[in-house]
C-alpha positions, 0 to 999 in steps of 0.5 A: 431075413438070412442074409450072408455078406462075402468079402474078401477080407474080414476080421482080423484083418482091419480096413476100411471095407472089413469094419463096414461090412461088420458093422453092417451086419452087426447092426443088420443082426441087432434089427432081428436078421439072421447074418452070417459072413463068408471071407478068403481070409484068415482067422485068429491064429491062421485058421483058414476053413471052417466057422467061427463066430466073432462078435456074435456072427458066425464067420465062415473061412474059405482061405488058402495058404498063398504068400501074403496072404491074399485072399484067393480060393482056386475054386471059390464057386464051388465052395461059396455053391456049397456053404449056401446049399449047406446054409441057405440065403434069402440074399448074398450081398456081395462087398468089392474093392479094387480087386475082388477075385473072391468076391466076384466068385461068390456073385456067380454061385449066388447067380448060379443058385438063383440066390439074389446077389446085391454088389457093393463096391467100396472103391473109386474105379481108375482107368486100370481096374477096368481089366482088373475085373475083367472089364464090363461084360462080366457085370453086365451079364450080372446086372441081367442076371438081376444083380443089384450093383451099388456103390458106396458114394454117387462118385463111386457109383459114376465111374461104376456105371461107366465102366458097365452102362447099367444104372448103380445104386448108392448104398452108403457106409455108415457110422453110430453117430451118437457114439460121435456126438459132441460131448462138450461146447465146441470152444475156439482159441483165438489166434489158433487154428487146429487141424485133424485128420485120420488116415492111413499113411500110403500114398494114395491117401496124399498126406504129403498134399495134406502137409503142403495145404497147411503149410500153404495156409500157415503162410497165408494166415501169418502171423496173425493166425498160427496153424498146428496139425494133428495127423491120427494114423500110420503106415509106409509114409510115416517118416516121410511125412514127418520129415516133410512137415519139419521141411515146411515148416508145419507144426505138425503131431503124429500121433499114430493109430489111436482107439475111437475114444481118443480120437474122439478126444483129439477132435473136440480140441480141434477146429477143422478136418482136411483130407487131400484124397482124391480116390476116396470112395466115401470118407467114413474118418471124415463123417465121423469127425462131421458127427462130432461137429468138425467142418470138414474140408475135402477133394471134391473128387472124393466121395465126401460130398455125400456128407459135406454141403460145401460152404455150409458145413465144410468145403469141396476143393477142386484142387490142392490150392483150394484145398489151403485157401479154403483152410486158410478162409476158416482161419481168418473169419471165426464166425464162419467156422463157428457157424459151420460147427454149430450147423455140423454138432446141430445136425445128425448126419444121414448115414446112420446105420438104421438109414443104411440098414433101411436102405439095404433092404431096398436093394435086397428087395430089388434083387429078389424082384429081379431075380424073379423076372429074369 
């Protein structure tokens, strides 16, 4: 199948969505499909038109010089219509965010080409997103036009069907779960609790109701139990949050960004993961540290109950109070949190890149269905 995934963003730029959508198509292109990718942003040393090929994938750079870089093209129909007459598509399977002028574009040249078009948004919808994409009628047309619209968690999806009363479809992100597997017995120290998390640190990642959840379970769990945390990741809280955690008192490491095989080694000398995000769509940081057998303990408003069963192989928290008791549970019966590891390091979980590679072909099917019956 020739498949061509649009994002706003792409390599060199890394995120959340970046590294799905590479991954996705890397391992679609490994399953024998013919996968190339469109993005308003930028190569290697500034190109901005033109193909190149990055990991093995022809990369195709529709950019202009604007400040900051953001990826937008003035005529991104016309130039998304031509790349696909040029390199014709069996399905553009379209990657959103919170504001995706480029993508959307490239939803209605697929539209206008009659090419299938499947829509995954990788972002919780708030109240302002609404006119960010001017508002619902947009998608509705699309979804009769036989868009399959996707999200990549079933909260995600809800706050999508909301916004335009069609049915959304979840097409998960996805990890290599083998490359996470646990490499050695999960080995508890008596007396300690350790705690992870990887994030970025912005404020929509709620590090400083991270730190207050601890500090609020080192209080509950003295002096029998003592908590250290280790916080993997960067960005524009860094300070704060370390100065933070020295006001309450947490016995916190940052670490900054670390490569995937060190993080690897940070969670098998770690106890439990916490994130205290509530605009989390999905979580891919905490599913890799659930394939590693960590419990995982999270928002309930977050997309992570995709991964999580709570009280099984971690906890949902209904609000930041919940979120210490729940840590602070873990710290006080060992044989719960032992159990919840060896269910975790025991089980593969779901989003394995064979399942959402099968199940991105669903959608793709659909798509082609839909587009014949309209």
């Amino acid at each position: 199948m020739r498949i061509v995934h649009v994002s706003d963003c792409y390599l060199p730029r890394t995120g959340g969505i970046e590294t799905q959508v590479r991954s996705l198509a890397l391992a679609q292109a490994a399953a024998g499909d013919d996968v190339r990718i469109i993005t308003a942003s930028p190569g290697h040393d500034g190109v901005r038109a033109g193909h190149e090929i990055v990991d093995g994938l022809d990369v195709e750079r529709i950019a202009v010089e604007l400040p900051g870089e953001i990826p937008i093209h003035p005529r991104t129909r016309a130039r998304v219509v031509d790349s696909l007459r040029e390199h014709p598509a069996d399905v553009v399977h379209v990657h959103a965010g919170v504001i995706s002028p480029f993508a959307w574009g490239a939803v209605r040249a697929a539209q206008q080409l009659g090419v299938p078009a499947v829509v995954t948004v990788h972002s919780v919808w708030g109240p302002l997103a609404r006119p960010a994409f001017g508002a619902s009628n947009a998608l509705v047309r699309w979804a009769q036009w036989g868009v399959a619209l996707s999200a990549v968690s079933q909260v995600a999806a809800d706050r999508v069907s909301e916004a335009v009363g069609v049915d959304v479809a979840v097409l998960p992100n996805g990890i290599d779960a083998a490359a996470w597997r646990p490499q050695r017995p999960w080995a508890a120290k008596p007396g300690e609790l350790r705690v992870v998390s990887v994030l970025r640190l912005a404020p929509r990642k709620r590090v400083g109701a991270l730190l207050t959840a601890i500090a609020r379970a080192s209080v509950l769990l003295a002096p029998q139990v003592s908590v250290s945390a280790m916080i993997i990741g960067d960005g524009p809280e860094r300070a704060r949050a370390e100065r933070l955690a020295r006001r309450l008192g947490v016995d916190a490491r940052f670490t900054g960004r670390l490569p995937a095989h060190l993080i690897r080694e940070r969670f098998a000398d770690s106890d439990v993961f916490v994130q205290a995000s509530v605009k989390e769509s999905f979580g891919i940081a905490a599913l890799e540290a659930r394939a590693a057998g960590l419990p995982v303990i999270a928002r309930a408003q977050a997309g992570s109950g995709e991964f999580i069963a709570d009280g099984l192989n971690g906890f949902l928290a209904v609000d930041d109070r919940a979120l210490a008791d729940r840590l602070a549970l873990l710290g006080r019966d060992p044989e719960l949190l032992a159990r919840m590891h060896e269910v975790n390091a025991g089980t593969e979980p779901e989003q394995t890149w064979a399942r959402v590679c099968a199940r991105a072909q669903e959608l793709y099917a659909r798509a082609a269905a839909a587009g014949t019956s309209t």
